[in-house]
C-alpha positions as CSV (number, residue, x, y, z in Angstrom):
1,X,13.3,63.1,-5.3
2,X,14.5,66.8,-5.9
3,X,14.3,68.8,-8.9
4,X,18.0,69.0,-9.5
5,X,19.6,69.3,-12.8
6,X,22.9,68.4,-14.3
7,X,23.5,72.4,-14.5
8,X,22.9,72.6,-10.5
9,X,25.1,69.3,-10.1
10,X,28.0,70.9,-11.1
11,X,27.8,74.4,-9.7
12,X,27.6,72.3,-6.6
13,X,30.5,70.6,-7.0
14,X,32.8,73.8,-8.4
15,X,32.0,75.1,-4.8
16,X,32.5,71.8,-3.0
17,X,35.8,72.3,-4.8
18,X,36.9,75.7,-3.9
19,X,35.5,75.0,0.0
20,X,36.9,71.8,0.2
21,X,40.2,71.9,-1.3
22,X,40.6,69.1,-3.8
23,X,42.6,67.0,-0.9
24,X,39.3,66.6,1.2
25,X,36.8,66.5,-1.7
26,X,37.0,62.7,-2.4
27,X,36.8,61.8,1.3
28,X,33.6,64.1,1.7
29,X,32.2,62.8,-1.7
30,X,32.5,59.4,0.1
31,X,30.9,60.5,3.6
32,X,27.8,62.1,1.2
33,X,27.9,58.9,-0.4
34,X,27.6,56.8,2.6
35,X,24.7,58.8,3.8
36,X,23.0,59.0,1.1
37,X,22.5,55.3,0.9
38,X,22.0,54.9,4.1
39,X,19.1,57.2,4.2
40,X,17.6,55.4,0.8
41,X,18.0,51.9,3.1
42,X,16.6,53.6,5.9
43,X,13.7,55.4,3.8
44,X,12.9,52.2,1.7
45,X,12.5,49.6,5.1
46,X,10.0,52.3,6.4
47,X,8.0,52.5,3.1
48,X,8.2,48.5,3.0
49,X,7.0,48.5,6.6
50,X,4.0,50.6,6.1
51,X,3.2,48.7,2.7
52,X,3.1,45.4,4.7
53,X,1.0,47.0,7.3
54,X,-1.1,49.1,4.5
55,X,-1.5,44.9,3.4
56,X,-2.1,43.4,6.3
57,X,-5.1,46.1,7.3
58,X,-6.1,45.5,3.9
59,X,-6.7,41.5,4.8
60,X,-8.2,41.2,8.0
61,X,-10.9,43.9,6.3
62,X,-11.1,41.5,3.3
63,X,-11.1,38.7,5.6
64,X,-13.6,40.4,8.1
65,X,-15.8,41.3,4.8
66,X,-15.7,37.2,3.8
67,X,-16.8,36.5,7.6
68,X,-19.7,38.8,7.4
69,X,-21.3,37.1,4.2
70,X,-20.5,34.0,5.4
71,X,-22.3,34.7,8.7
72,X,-25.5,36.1,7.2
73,X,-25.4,32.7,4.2
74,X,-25.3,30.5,7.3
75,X,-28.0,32.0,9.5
76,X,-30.2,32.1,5.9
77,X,-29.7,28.8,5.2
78,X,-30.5,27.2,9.2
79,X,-33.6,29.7,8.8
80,X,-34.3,27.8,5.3
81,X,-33.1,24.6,6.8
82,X,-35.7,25.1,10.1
83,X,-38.1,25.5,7.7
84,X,-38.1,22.7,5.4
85,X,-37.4,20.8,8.7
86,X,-40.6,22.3,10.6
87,X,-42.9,21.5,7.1
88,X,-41.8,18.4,5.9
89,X,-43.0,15.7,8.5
90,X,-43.6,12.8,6.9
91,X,-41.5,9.9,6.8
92,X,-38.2,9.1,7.4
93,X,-36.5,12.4,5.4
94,X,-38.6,14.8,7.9
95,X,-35.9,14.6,10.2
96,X,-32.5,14.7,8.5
97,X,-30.6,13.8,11.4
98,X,-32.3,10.4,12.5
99,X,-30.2,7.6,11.8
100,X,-32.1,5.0,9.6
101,X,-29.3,1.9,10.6
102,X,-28.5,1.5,14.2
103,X,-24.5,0.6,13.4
104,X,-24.3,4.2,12.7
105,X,-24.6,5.0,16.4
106,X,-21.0,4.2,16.9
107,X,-18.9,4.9,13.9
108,X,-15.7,3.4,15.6
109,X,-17.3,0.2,15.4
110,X,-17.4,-1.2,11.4
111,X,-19.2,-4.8,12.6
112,X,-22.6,-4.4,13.9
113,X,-21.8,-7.6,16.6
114,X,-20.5,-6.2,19.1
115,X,-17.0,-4.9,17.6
116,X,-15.4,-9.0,17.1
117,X,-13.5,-9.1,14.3
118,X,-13.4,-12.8,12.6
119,X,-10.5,-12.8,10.4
């Protein structure tokens, strides 16, 4: 974080000393301490936050990207599906939706007279 040296470290504390007193230098050392870490806790949720943001931006792009190609497959294959629908007209595949067995009209029912069960 800063370009501080051992050399520096200790300059800093022989002043600290001769300011301080050596009476009130472990209770300051503490107080630095204390906000020091605090400010790493403080400075390391805010980079999390942004990283989870940085992700989630990231995502909905991705997942915006993914929507987009999807979109343009789908209306490329019900253009390619309208046509193969629109040329192929005989017999029973030209229309892929007709039902060829009438039970198939209502799938709820599984017997084809009238719903009875004979068991």
């Amino acid at each position: 974080m800063f370009d501080i040296g051992g050399a520096e470290i200790i300059v800093v504390l022989i002043i600290a000393l001769l300011v301080m007193g050596p009476k009130n230098l472990p209770k300051v050392a503490r107080t630095v301490g204390r906000f020091m870490g605090h400010a790493r806790r403080v400075t390391d949720e805010f980079k999390s936050v942004i990283g989870e943001e940085i992700r989630a931006m990231e995502m909905k792009e991705f997942q915006e990207k993914q929507n987009a190609a999807g979109d343009s497959k789908d209306q490329e294959s019900d253009q390619s599906a309208g046509d193969d629908r629109a040329t192929n007209t005989d017999g029973p595949e030209a229309d892929p939706d007709r039902k060829e067995n009438p039970a198939q009209d209502n799938p709820g029912d599984n017997n084809s007279r009238g719903g009875h069960d004979e068991r």
